[in-house]
MILO-16221 format. One record per residue (C-alpha): x, y, z. Coordinates in Angstrom, 3 decimals, padded with zeros to 6 digits. Layout:
<pt u="X" v="Y" w="Z"/>
...
END
This chain:
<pt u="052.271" v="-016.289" w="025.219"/>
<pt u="053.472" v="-012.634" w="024.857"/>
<pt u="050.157" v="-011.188" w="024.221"/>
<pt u="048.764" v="-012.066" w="027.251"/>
<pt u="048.324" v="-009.646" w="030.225"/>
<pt u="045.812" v="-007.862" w="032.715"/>
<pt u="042.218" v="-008.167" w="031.547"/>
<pt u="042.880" v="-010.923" w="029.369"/>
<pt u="045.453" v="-012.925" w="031.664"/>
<pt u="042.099" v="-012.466" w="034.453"/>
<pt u="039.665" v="-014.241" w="032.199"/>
<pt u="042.239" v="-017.226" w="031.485"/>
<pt u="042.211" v="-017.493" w="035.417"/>
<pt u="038.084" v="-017.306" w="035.260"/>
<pt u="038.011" v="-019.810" w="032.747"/>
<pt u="040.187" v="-022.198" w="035.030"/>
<pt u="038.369" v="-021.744" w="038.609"/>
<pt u="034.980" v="-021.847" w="036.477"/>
<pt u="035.941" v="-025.473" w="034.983"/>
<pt u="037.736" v="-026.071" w="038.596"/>
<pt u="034.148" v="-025.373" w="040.498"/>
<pt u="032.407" v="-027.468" w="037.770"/>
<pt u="034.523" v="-030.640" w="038.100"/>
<pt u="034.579" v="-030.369" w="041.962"/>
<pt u="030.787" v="-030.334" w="041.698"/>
<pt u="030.089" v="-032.985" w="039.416"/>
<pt u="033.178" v="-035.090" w="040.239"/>
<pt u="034.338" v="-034.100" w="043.628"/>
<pt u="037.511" v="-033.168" w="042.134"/>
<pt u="039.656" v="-030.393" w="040.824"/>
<pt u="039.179" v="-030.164" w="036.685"/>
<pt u="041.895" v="-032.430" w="035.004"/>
<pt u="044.629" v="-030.604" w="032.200"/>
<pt u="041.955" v="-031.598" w="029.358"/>
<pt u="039.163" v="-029.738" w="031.043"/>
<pt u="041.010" v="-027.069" w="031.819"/>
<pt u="042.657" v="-026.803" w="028.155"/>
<pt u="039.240" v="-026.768" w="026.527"/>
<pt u="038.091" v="-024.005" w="028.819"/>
<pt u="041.118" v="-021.578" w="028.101"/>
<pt u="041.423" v="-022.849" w="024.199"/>
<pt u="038.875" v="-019.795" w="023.176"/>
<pt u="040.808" v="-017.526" w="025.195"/>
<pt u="044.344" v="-018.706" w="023.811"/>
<pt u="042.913" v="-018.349" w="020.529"/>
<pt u="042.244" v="-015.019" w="020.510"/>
<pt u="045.130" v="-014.057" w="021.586"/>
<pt u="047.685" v="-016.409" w="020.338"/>
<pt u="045.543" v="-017.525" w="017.116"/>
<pt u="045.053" v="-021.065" w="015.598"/>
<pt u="048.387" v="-022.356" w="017.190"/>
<pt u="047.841" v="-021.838" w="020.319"/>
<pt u="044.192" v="-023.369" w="020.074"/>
<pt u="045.786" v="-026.211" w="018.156"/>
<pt u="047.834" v="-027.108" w="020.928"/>
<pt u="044.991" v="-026.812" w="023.401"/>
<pt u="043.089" v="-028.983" w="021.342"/>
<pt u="045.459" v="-031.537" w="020.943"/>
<pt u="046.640" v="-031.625" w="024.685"/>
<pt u="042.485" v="-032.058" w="025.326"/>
<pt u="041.993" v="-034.955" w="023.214"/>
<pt u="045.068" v="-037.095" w="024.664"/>
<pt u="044.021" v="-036.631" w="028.162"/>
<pt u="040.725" v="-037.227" w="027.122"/>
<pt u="040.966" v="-040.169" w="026.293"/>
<pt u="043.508" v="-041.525" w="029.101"/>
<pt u="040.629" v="-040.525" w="031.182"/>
<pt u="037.735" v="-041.481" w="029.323"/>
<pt u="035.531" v="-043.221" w="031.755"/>
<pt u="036.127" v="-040.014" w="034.530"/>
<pt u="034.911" v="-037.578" w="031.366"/>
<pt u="038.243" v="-035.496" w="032.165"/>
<pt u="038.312" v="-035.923" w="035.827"/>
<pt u="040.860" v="-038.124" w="038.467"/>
<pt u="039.362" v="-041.378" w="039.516"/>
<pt u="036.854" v="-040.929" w="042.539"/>
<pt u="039.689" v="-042.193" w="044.723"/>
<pt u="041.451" v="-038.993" w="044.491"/>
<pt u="038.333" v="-037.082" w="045.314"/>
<pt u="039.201" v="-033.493" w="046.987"/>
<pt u="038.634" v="-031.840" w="050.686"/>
<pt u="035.205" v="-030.713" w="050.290"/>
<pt u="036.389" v="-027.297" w="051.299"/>
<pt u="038.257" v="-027.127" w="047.426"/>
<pt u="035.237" v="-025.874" w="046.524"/>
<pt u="034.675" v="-023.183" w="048.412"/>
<pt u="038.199" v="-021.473" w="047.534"/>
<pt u="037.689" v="-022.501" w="043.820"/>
<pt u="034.612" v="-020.330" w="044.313"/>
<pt u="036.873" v="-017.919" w="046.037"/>
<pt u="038.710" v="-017.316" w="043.171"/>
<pt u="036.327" v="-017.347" w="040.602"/>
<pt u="034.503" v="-014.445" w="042.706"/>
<pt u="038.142" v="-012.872" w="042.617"/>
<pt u="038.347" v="-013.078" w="039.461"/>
<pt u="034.567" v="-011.424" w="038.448"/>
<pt u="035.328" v="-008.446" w="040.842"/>
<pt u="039.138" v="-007.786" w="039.090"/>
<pt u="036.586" v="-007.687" w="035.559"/>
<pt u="034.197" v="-005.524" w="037.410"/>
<pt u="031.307" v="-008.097" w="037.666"/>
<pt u="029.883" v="-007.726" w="040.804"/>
<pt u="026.630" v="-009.092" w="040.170"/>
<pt u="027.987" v="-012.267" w="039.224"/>
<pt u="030.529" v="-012.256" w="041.502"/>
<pt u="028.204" v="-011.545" w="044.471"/>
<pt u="026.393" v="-014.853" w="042.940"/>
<pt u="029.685" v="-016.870" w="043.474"/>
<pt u="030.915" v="-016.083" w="046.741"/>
<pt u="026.889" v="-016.349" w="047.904"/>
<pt u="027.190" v="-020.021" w="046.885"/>
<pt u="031.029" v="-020.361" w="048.891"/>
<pt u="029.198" v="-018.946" w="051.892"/>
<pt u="026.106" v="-021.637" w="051.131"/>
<pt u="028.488" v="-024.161" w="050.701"/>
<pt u="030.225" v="-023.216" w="054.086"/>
<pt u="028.660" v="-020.683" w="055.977"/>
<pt u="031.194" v="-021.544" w="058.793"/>
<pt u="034.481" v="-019.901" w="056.719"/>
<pt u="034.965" v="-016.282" w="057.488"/>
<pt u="036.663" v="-015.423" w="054.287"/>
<pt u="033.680" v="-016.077" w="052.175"/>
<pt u="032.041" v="-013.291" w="054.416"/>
<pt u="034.701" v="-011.058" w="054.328"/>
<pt u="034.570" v="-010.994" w="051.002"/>
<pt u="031.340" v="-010.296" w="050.368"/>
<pt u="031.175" v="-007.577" w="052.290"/>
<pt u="034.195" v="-005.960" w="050.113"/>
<pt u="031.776" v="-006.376" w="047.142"/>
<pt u="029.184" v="-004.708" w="048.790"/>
<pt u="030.938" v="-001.984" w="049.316"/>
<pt u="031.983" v="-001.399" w="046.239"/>
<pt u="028.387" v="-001.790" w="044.915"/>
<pt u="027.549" v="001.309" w="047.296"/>
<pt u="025.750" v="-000.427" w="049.812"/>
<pt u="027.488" v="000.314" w="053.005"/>
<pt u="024.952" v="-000.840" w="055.115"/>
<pt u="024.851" v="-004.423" w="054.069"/>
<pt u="028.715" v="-004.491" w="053.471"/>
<pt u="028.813" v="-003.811" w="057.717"/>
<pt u="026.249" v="-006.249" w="058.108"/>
<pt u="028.490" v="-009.056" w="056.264"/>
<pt u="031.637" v="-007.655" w="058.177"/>
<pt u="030.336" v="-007.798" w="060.973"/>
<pt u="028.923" v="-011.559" w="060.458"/>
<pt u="032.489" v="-012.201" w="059.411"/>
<pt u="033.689" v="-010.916" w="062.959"/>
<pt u="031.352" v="-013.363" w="064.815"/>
<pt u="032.728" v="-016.396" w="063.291"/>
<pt u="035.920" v="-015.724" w="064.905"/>
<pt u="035.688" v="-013.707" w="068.212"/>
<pt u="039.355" v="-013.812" w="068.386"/>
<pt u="040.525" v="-012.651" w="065.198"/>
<pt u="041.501" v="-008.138" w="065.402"/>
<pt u="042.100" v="-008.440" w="062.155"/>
<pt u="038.637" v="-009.214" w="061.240"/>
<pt u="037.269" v="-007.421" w="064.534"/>
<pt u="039.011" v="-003.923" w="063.228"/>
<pt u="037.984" v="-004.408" w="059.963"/>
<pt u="034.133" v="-005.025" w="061.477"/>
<pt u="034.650" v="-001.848" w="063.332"/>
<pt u="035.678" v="000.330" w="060.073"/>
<pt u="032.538" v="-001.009" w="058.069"/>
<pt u="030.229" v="-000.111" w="060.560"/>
<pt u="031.891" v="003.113" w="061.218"/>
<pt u="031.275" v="004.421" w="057.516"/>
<pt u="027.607" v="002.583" w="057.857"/>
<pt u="026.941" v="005.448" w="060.254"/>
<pt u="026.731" v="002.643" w="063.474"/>
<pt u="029.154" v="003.947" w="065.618"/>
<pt u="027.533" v="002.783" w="068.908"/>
<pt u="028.294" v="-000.827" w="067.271"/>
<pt u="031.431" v="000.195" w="066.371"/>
<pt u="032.777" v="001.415" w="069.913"/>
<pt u="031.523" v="-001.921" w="071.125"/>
<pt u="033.240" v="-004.029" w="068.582"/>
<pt u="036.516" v="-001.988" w="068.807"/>
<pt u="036.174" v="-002.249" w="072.893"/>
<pt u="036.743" v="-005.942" w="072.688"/>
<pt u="040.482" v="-005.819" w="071.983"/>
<pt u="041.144" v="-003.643" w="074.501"/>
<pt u="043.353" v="-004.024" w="077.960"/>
<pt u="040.155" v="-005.449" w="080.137"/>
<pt u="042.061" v="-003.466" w="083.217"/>
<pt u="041.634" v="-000.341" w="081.243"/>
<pt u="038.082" v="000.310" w="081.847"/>
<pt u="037.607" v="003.235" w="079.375"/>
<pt u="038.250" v="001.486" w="075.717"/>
<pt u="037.978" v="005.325" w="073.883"/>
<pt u="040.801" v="006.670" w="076.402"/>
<pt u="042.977" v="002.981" w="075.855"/>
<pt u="042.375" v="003.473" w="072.214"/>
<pt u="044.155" v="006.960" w="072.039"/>
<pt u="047.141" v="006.100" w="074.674"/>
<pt u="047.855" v="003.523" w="072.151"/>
<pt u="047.685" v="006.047" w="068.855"/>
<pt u="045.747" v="004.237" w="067.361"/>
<pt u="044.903" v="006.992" w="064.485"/>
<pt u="043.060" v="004.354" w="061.816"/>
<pt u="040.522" v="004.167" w="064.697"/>
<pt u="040.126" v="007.954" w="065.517"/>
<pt u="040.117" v="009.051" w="061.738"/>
<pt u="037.363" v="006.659" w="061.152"/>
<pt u="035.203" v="007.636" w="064.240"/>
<pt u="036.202" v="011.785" w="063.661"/>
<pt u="034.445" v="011.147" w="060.200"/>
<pt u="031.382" v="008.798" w="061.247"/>
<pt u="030.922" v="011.877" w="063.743"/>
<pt u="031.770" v="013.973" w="061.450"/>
<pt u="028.485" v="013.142" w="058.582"/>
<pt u="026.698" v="012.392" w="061.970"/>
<pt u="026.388" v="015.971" w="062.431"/>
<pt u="028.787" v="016.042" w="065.584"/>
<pt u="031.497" v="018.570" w="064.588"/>
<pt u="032.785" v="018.912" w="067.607"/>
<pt u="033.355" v="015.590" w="068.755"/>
<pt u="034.591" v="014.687" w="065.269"/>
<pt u="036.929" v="017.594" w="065.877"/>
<pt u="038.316" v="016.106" w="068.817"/>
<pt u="039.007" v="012.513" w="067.323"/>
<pt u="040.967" v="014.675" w="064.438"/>
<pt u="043.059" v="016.856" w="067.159"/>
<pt u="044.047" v="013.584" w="069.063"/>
<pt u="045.503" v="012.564" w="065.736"/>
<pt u="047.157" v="015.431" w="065.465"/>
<pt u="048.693" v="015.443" w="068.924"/>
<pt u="049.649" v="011.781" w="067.949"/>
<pt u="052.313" v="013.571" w="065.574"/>
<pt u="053.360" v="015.622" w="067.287"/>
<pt u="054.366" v="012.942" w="069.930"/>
<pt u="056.408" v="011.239" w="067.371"/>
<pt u="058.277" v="013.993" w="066.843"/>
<pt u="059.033" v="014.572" w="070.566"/>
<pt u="059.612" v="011.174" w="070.977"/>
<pt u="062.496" v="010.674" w="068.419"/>
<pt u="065.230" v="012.791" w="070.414"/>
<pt u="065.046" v="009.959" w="073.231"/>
<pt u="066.262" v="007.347" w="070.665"/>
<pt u="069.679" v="009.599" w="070.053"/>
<pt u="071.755" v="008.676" w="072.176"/>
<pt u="070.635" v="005.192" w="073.177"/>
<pt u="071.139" v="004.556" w="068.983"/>
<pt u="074.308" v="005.706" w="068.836"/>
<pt u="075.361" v="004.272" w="072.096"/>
<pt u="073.894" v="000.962" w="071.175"/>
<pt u="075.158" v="001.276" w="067.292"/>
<pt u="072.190" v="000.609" w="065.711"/>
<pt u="072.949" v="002.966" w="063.182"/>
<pt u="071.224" v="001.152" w="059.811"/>
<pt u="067.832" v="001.547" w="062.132"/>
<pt u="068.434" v="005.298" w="063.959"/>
<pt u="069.134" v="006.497" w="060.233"/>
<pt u="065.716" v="005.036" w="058.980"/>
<pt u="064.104" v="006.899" w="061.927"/>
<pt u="065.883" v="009.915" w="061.021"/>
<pt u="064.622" v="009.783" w="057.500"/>
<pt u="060.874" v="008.688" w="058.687"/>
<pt u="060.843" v="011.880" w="060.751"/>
<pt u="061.980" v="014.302" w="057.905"/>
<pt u="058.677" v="013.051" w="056.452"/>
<pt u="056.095" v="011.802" w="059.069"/>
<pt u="053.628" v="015.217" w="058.188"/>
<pt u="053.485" v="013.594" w="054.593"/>
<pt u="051.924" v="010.282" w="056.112"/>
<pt u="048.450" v="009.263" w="054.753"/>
<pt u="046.924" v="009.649" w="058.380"/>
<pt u="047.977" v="013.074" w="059.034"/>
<pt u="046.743" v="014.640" w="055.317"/>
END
């Protein structure tokens, strides 16, 4: 259907994980083509008309009754994973905070985590909702539950570290951000900067920064700097070995990084 898009192509996608999470509930499997035709034949309508609701209609009634005695659903034999529900959730919640409805969404991806409080996804999740509903301090306190789950996940770990940065814990945030360190490095702050790591430093100059601690914020912000300016130094060493080892395509994609490394996000 040409006339569907954005907002409206979102919904459709609601209306299918919502009669997805249903039928997994009741069934303990995904929603069959008639379920999921009379949950997106409103939406259709509206913006295709009577046709396209005709069609849904009709497509609902023959699988409807192929499938009578499973009311729209496989035969238990082909029951799903249990863990279908939780990413049917997963989308649905998806879905609600593309639309803007956090509350509801917040509602979802609490019953994913209820369902299995093991998954760190779920978790993550929530904590990006949280955030966006303003409240920082229980978005780090969901991040950081995430980051236990999984002990040897930095993806999760860093992201842990940046949520309780901006929630003003920065003690807890040094810790977390100390465990992927070199062990052999003994100072984790001084590892951190050998290894540019400018996310970090932005994020702990600003903590620092609204803690009242100008001048160690200040510090963080001129190591970043410094960072730069290292990258500039650092590019003469690759001419000759470039053109020596003919790796032109890549020296010419450095050359064209370093005509604009000041415009990088991290250094504005």
């Amino acid at each position: 259907s040409g006339g569907l898009g954005g907002r409206a192509a979102c919904e459709l996608v609601l209306a299918l994980a919502e009669a997805h999470v249903r039928s997994l509930r009741d069934h303990g499997a995904f929603a069959s083509d008639a379920a999921c035709a009379e949950a997106t034949a409103p939406l259709l309508q509206a913006v295709d008309g009577p046709r396209a609701a005709e069609t849904a209609g009709a497509a609902a009634a023959s699988e409807k009754e192929a499938a009578a005695p499973h009311r729209g659903s496989p035969p238990p034999e082909e029951e799903e994973p249990p863990t279908r529900v939780v990413w049917a959730l997963y989308l649905k919640t998806h879905c609600l905070e593309w639309l803007g409805r956090l509350e509801e969404a917040l509602a979802a991806i609490d019953e994913a985590i209820a369902h299995t409080p093991t998954a760190v996804d779920p978790y993550e999740k929530r904590a990006r909702l949280l955030k966006r509903s303003g409240d920082t301090a229980a978005a780090a306190d969901a991040m950081d539950a995430a980051r236990t789950l999984d002990l040897a996940d930095r993806y999760i770990n860093n992201k842990a570290t940046k949520y309780l940065l901006r929630a003003g814990r920065i003690r807890e945030a040094r810790a977390a951000a100390a465990l992927f360190t070199r062990p052999e490095a003994r100072d984790a702050e001084r590892h951190l900067k050998d290894m540019q790591a400018t996310w970090y430093e932005l994020e702990v100059g600003r903590a620092l920064g609204r803690a009242g601690l100008a001048g160690q914020a200040l510090k963080k912000f001129t190591d970043v700097q410094q960072h730069f300016a290292d990258f500039i130094d650092d590019q003469f060493d690759f001419h000759t070995y470039c053109v020596r080892k003919m790796t032109l395509r890549a020296y010419v994609a450095v050359l064209r990084f370093e005509d604009r490394v000041r415009g990088h996000h991290a250094y504005r």
